[in-house]
Phi, psi and omega in degrees: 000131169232182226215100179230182202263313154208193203284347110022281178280355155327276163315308156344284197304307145000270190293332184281358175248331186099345157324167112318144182243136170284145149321139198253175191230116168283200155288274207315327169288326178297303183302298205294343184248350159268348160294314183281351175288303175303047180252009187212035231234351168237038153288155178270011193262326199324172174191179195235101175343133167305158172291324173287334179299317153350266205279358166274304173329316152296329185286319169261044136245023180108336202260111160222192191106162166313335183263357186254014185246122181314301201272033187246177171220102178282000000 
């Protein structure tokens, strides 16, 4: 994961690498989706989401689309 200040140095980074740009994730969509991936993770119920639990978990946090759906293959 890396870390920029904006979607600007995204792009920068981007073309200066050769990459392809991803959807990007802010902190507040980042914090809220490790609190809700991790919220059990030292239970003994724990589990790893299902692909629909995925794309509901992503979906409310604003993150949808192909890449953010498990069973699609972009």
């Amino acid at each position: 994961m890396l870390l920029f200040r904006s979607e600007e140095t995204v792009n920068e980074w981007c073309a200066a690498h050769n990459i392809p740009r991803r959807p990007l994730v802010n902190l507040e969509q980042l914090w809220k989706l490790a609190v809700y991936w991790y919220a059990n993770r030292l239970t003994v119920e724990s589990r790893r989401p299902a692909p629909d639990e995925m794309v509901s978990i992503f979906g409310s946090l604003g993150l949808t689309g192909p890449f953010w759906d498990p069973k699609s293959d972009p």
